[in-house]
N, C-alpha and C positions, 0 to 999 in steps of 0.2 A: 405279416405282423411286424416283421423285423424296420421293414421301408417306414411303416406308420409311424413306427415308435421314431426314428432317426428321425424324419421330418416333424415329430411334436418338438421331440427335444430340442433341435435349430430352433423350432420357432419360439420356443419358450427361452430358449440361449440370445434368439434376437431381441425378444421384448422386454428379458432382463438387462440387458447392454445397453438398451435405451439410444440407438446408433443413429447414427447424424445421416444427413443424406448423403447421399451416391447424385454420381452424373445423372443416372436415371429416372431420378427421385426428385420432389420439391417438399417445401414444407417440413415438419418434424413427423412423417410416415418414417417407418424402416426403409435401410436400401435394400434393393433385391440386390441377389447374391451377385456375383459377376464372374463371366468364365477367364482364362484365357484367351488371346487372340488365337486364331484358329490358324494361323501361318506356322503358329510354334508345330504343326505336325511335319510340317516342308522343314524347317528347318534343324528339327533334331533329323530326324530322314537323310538331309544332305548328309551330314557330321557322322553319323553313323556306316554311310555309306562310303566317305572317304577313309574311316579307318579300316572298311572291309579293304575296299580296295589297293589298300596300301598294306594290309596283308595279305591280300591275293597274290602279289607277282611271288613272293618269296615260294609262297604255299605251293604254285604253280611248278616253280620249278625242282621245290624240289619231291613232287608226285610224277614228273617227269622222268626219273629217274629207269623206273622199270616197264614204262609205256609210254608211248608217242606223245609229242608237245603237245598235241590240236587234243586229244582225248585227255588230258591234264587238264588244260584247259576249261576245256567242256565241263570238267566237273567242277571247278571253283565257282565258275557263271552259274551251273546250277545252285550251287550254295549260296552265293551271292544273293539271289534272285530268292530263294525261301528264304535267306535271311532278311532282307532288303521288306519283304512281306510281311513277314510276319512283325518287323521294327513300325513299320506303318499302323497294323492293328492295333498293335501294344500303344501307339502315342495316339489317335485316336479314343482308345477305351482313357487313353490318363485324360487328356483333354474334357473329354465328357462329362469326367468323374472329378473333376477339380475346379472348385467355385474359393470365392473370397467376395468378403465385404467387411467393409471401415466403417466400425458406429461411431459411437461418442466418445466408449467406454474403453471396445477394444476391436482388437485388430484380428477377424477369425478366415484361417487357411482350411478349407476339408480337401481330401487328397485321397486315393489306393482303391485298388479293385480289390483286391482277395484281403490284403489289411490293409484296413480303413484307417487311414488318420486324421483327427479333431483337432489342433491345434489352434491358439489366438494367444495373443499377446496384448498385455494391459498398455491401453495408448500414453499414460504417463508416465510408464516405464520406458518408452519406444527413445532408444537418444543415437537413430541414425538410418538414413533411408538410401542407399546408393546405388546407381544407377551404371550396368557394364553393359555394351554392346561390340559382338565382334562384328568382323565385319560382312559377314552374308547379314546378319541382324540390324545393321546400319543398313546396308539399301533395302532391304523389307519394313528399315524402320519401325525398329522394334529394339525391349531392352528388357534385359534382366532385372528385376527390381529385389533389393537384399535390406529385408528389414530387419532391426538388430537392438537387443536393449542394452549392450554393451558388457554382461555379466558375465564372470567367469563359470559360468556350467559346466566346462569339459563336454558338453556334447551342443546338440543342434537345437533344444531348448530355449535357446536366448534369440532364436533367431526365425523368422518367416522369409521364403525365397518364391518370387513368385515368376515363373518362365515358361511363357514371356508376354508382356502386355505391349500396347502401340507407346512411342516416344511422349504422345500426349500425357496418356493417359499415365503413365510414370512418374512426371514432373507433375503432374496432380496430385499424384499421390505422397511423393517425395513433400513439396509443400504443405499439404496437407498434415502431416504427419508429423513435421517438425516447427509448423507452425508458432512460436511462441510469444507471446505481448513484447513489444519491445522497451528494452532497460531506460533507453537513451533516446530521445526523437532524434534523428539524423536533418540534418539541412537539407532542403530542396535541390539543391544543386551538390549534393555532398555523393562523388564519385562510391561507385562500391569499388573499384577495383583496387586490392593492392597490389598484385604482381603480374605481369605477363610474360610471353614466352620474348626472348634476345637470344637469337639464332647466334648469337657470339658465344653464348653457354656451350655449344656442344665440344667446342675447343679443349674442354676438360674431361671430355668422355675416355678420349684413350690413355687418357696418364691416373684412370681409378685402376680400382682393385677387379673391377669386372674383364679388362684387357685381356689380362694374362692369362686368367681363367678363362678363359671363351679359347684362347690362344690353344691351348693345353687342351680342353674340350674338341676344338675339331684335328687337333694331330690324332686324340684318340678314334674318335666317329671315320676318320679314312683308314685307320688299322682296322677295327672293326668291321666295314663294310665290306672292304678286301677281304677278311677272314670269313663272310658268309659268303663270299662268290667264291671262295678257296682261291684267293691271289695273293694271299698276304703276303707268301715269299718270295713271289714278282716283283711286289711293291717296294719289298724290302732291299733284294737285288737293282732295282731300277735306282735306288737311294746309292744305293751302294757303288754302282759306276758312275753317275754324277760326281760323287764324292772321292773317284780312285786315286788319285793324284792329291791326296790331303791329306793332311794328318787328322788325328782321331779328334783333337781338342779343338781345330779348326771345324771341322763336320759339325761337332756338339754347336759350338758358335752360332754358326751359320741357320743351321735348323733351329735355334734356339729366335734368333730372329725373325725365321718366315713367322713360325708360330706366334711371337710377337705382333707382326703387321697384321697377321692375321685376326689377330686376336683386337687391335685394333679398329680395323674394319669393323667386325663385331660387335663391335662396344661402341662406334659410332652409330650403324642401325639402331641397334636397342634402342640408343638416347631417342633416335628419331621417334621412333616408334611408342618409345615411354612418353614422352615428352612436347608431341608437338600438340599443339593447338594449348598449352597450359597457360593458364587462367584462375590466378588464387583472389575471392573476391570474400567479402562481406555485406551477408544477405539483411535484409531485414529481420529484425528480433533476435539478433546476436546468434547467427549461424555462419562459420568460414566454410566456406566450398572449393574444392578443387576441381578443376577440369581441365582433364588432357589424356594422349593417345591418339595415333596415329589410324590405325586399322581397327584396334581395340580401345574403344570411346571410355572413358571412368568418369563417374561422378563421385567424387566423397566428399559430406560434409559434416562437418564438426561443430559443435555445440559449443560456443562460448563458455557456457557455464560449468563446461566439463574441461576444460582447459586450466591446467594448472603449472603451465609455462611452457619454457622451449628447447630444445639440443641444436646446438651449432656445432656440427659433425664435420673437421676436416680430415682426411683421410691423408697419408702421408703425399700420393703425388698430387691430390688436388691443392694439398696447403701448400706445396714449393712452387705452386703458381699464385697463390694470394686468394683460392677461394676457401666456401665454405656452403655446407648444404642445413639448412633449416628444417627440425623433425618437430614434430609437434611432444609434448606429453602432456596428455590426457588421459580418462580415464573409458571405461568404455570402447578400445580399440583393440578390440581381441577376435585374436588370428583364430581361423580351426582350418580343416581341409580343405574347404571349400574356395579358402582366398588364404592359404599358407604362402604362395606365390606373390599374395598384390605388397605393393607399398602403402599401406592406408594411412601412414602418420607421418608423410612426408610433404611440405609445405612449398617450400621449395628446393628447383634441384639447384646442384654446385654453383653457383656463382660468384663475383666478386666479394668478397669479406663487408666491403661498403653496403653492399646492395644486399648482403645477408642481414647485416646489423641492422638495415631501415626494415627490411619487411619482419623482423624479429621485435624490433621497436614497436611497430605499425599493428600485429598481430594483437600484441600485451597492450596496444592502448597507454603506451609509455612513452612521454614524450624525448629520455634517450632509453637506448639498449641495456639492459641489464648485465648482458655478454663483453659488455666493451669499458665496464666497470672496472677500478685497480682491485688487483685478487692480493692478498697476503701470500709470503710468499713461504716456504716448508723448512725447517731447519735442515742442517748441513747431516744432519744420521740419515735423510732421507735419501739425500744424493750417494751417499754411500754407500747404500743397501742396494740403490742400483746397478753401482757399479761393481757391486760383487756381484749379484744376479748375472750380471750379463758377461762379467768374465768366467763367471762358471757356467754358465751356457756354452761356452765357447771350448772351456778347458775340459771337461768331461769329455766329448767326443773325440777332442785331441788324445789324451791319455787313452781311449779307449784305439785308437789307430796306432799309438806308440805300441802296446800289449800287441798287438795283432802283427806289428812290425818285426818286433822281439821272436813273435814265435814264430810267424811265416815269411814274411818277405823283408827287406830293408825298402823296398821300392813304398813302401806306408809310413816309413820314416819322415821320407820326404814328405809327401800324400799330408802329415801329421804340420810338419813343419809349416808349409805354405798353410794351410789352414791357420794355424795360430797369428799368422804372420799379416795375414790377410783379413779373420773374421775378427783378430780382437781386437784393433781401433777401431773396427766399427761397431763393433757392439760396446766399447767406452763410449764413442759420439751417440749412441740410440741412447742411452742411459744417461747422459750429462742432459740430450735434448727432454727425455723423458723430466728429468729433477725439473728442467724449467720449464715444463708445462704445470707443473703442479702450482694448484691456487686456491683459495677460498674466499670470502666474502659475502656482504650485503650489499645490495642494490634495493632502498626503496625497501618494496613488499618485499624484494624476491633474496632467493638466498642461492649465492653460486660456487660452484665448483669447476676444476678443469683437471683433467688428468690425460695423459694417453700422450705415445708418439706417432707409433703405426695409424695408430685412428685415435687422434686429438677430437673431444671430446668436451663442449661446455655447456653446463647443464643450470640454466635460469630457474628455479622453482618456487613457485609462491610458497611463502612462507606459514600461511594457513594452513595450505597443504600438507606440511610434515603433520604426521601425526604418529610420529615414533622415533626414536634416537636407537642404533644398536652401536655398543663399542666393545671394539675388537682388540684383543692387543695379544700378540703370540709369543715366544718365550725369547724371540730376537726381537722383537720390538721391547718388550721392556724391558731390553739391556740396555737399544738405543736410546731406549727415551720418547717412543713416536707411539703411534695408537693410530687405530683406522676408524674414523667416526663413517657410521651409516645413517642415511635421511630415508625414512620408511614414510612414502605416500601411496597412495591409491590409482595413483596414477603413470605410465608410463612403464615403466622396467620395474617399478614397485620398490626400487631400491637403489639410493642412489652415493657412493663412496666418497669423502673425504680422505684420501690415502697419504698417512707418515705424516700426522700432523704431529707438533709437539704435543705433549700428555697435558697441563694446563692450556696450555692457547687452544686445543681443540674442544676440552670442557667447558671453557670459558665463554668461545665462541659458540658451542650449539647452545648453551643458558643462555646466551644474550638475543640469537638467532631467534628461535622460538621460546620465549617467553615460558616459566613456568612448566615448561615439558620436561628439564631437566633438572633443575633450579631443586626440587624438594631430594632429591638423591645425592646430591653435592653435600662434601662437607667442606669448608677453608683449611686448610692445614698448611703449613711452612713448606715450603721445598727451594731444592737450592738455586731455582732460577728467581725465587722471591729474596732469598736472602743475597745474592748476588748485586740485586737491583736493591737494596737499600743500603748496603757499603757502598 
């Protein structure tokens, strides 16, 4: 009874949806449902069985312990082998149990052996279709397909994951899905591509923020691994006679650099890896596509009409080379567990500042950059709020090694000294560089900001887009006289900071910016930078 009723329902789910055809299909009949590619049992099976067996050695030895290696052994292969089994039956029965098809109307996933899941999604809500393949999935020729309506759910709601279908069949579906009338007729001869990969980019990989972290990542992962084989104080003593003939602040140095090259190394792979084969183009019906990955293929593409400008992200060592990297903000680009890892709102990676501003240009359909507009520049309170910030970053910890000097050692005195001596020009130069990043402005439609030293930071947004003002001002700011104007859109980070603007120039500026959004909460009143200006 139970089967009957589930196959009325579909059918009456199908002939309500009124669904377009399928490859299998012509004419306006339904489509029949369609499974998985039947490869996806090999290759969840591989993946499966690589992470057994990459818990096997460990397992192995340490069942070793109280009996013979070969009889340890013996038993993990056996586990191996029921597990290895029984992973086969389980993706088998999901294979069987897992249909989809694409009507007119919507987009329906059935799915689960003991809980059955019914899910579809309304195809005019669908604003993204993206395409990952690793790379056992690439020579199988085959992808993951991650259909998305870009909606803040908090869970898997917003989303259909279909794994895995053939390469064809993906970009079928991918177009199909995102198909929309086009805005603008394009010229026959009118290139889609705006960016491609310039193997001169990766020059910028080791001098990001990824370097150092990767650096630091594998010092830890060889303490680590020595401490599961119990050799860590081998390891440690091996460091330690290299090192016998050095003093302590030279060793730190030293090691401080491998981890560096290392970390280097690192961070050159990845770029390869993230980055090759990239390809940022403009489809027909105003959709931008990304394509790139080296082992791991991605497809994302983005919705013109969910675009509502750009971030030109320079990170402190990419900008002392002159580049910048390109993030998209739009709406609709929401991370969960499943892709907390990808970069999906990334346009392009680090390159020349030139070549950011044109494909930043070329993106927005602007014949210049919005980014490369003059920004207004921040009253002098602002600059000096940074420079107290940041000598009191500096002097807190100092004072806190003074105390510690006083009660325990003199030898912190010092410790205390060279700190102050050493971090606090430079945290005045962070804080002067920080005042001159700050900036504001209109370009055109768009409305910009720029803030940030560590990660410079300039953010193009259509002026449509705002659809909220929040203003900040804390009990040091209206001493100085500065206020924090916030741009509240839909899009992007959802929130976007004008930071230590003056108190009229910053109201003045969001009332003239967006029109009438501000305009009815405003009163005129005298202050003394107006009576200033007419003496």
């Amino acid at each position: 009874m139970n089967g009957a009723a589930d196959e009325a329902t579909e059918k009456a789910a199908g002939e309500a949806a009124g669904a377009a055809p399928g490859p299998a299909t012509g004419g306006n009949q339904d489509p029949d449902w369609l499974r998985l590619d039947p490869r996806t049992v090999l290759v969840r099976v591989v993946l499966f069985g690589g992470v057994l067996l990459g818990a096997a050695l460990p397992v192995t030895f340490a069942l070793a312990g109280p009996r013979p290696l070969w009889q340890a052994a013996a038993w993990v292969a056996a586990g191996v082998a029921l597990a290895l089994l029984a992973d086969i039956a389980a993706e088998t029965v999901r294979l069987r149990r897992t249909r989809y098809r694409v009507g007119s109307e919507r987009v329906e996933l059935h799915t689960g052996l003991l809980v059955v899941q019914r899910r579809s999604l309304a195809r005019e809500r669908i604003r993204s279709a993206d395409l990952t393949a690793n790379p056992l999935q690439r020579v199988l020729g085959l992808v993951k397909v991650r259909i998305g309506t870009g909606e803040h759910t908090g869970g898997s709601d917003s989303t259909l994951e279909l794994d895995l279908v053939t390469r064809a069949e993906g970009e079928r579906l991918r177009h199909a899905l995102l198909a929309r009338p086009a805005a603008t007729p394009e010229a026959p001869d009118h290139d889609p591509s705006l960016a491609t990969l310039d193997p001169r980019w990766i020059r910028y990989a080791p001098v990001s923020f990824v370097a150092p972290a990767l650096g630091g990542a594998a010092a830890g992962a060889v303490m680590q691994v020595s401490e599961w084989f119990g050799a860590q104080g081998e390891v440690i003593d091996w460091i330690g006679d290299r090192f016998e003939d050095v003093s302590i602040p030279w060793m730190i140095l030293v090691l401080a650099l491998l981890a560096t090259v290392a970390g280097a190394v690192g961070a050159l792979g990845l770029w390869v890896e993230m980055w090759w084969n990239y390809r940022l183009e403009r489809e027909p019906g105003g959709t931008l596509r990304v394509s790139r990955g080296l082992f791991t293929a991605r497809s994302v593409s983005i919705e013109e009409r969910r675009l509502r400008g750009i971030e030109l992200v320079e990170p402190l060592g990419v900008r002392a080379f002159g580049a910048a990297r390109v993030d998209a903000v739009a709406t609709g680009l929401v991370k969960d567990e499943a892709d907390k890892h990808a970069d999906l709102k990334s346009l392009l990676p680090a390159a020349e500042r030139a070549v950011a501003d044109r494909v930043a240009a070329q993106v927005l359909r602007e014949p210049e950059p919005p980014t490369g507009a003059p920004l207004a520049a921040h009253p002098r309170a602002a600059r000096t709020r940074r420079v107290r910030w940041a000598l009191g970053s500096v002097l807190v910890p100092v004072a806190v090694l003074v105390l510690l000097g006083l009660l325990l050692t003199p030898v912190l005195l010092y410790v205390a000294a060279g700190c102050a001596v050493v971090l606090g020009p430079v945290a005045v130069l962070f804080a002067l560089d920080a005042y001159r990043a700050l900036g504001h402005g209109v370009s055109g439609a768009y409305l910009v900001t720029r803030s940030g030293t560590v990660r410079r930071a300039t953010v193009a947004l259509q002026r449509s887009g705002v659809i909220g003002w929040t203003v900040k001002q804390s009990y040091f700011q209206r001493r100085a006289g500065v206020l924090t104007l916030t741009a509240t859109t839909a899009a992007g980070a959802g929130a976007y900071d004008i930071l230590d603007v003056g108190r009229s120039q910053g109201l003045t500026f969001a009332a003239g910016a967006v029109p009438d959004l501000l305009t009815p909460f405003l009163e005129p009143v005298p202050t003394q930078e107006a009576r200033s200006t007419d003496r």
